[in-house]
N, C-alpha and C positions, 0 to 999 in steps of 0.2 A: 566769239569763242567758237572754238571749231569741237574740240572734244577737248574729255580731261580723262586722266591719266596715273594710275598710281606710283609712284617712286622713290627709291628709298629717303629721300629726304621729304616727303611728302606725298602732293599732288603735284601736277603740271597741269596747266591751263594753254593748250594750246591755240593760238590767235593772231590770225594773221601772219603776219612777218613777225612775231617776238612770242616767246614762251615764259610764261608765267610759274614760276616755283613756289609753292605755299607749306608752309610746315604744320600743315595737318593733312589727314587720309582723304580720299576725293568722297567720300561717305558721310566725314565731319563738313567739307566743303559744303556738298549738295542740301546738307540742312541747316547749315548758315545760307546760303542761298537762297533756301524754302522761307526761315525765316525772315529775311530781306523783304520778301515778297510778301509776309506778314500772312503766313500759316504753315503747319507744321510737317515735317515728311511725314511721321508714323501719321497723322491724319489724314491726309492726301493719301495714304496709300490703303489707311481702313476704309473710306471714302470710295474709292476704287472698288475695293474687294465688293462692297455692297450695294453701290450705285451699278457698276458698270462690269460684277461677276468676271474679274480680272484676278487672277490666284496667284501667279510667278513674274520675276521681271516685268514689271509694272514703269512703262517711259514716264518721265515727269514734263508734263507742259506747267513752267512757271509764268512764261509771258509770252507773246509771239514770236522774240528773238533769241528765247529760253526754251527749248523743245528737245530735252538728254532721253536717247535710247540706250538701256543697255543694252553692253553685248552680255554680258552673262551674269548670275545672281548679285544682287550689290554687298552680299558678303563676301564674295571672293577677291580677293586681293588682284589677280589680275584683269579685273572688269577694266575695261573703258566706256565710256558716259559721249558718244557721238548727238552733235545737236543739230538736230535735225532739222534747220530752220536756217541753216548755213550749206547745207547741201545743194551742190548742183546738180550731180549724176552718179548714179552707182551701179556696177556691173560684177556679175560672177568670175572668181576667180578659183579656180577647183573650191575647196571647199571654206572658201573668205569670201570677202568682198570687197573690191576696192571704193573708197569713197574717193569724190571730183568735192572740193569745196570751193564756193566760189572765189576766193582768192588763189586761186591757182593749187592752194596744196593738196596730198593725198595720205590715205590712210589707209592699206591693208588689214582691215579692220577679222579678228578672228571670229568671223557671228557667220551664219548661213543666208543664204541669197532668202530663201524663204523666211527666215525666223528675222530677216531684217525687215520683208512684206510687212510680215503680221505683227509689228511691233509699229510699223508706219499706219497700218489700220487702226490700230489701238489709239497711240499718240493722236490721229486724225478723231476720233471718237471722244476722249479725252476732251482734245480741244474744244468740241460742237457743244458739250454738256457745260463747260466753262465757258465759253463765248453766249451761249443761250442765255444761262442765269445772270451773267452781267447786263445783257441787254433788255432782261425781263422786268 
């Protein structure tokens, strides 16, 4: 999955060559997802706030192939959820950023070169504290 995507019939799960339509918000998605994974978003994201002093847009690492950054607060209806573990390359475009996913597609994503930096710091941090404790 490359990103997801709000729309008025739901979500869109963008992937690969085909796009996925779900009739729920990519917010209900993201916590059936969490659940899958067998723990909770609002815990993962208290978890955050006080392990790792993480206060706004909080990326979620659910697995190695599950690594969603928001572009902007996950109340806002027009968030998208890019996952970042699908990424090939990404460069500034006045004030976006184009994503390279490695299936060739692309995403004019509306977030800032910088605030997509620091969400990849994050996410990367994220991951060290959950890869740690699994292999502790």
């Amino acid at each position: 999955m490359n990103y997801i995507a709000n729309h008025k019939y739901g979500c869109i799960l963008f992937k690969n060559d085909k796009n996925q339509v779900l009739n729920m918000s990519s917010i209900s998605y993201i916590k059936h997802l969490c659940e899958e994974h067998l723990f909770t978003y609002q815990g993962y994201l208290q978890a955050c706030r006080n392990k790792l002093d993480l206060k706004y847009k909080i990326p979620l690492y659910v697995c190695e192939t599950i690594q969603l950054i928001p572009t902007k607060s996950h109340r806002r209806y027009d968030i998208v959820w890019i996952n970042y573990a699908y990424i090939k390359h990404y460069e500034a475009i006045k004030e976006q950023v184009l994503i390279n996913f490695f299936d060739g597609t692309k995403l004019l994503a509306d977030i800032s070169y910088q605030s997509l930096k620091t969400q990849i710091i994050r996410i990367n941090r994220i991951r060290d504290v959950k890869v740690k404790h699994f292999h502790s």
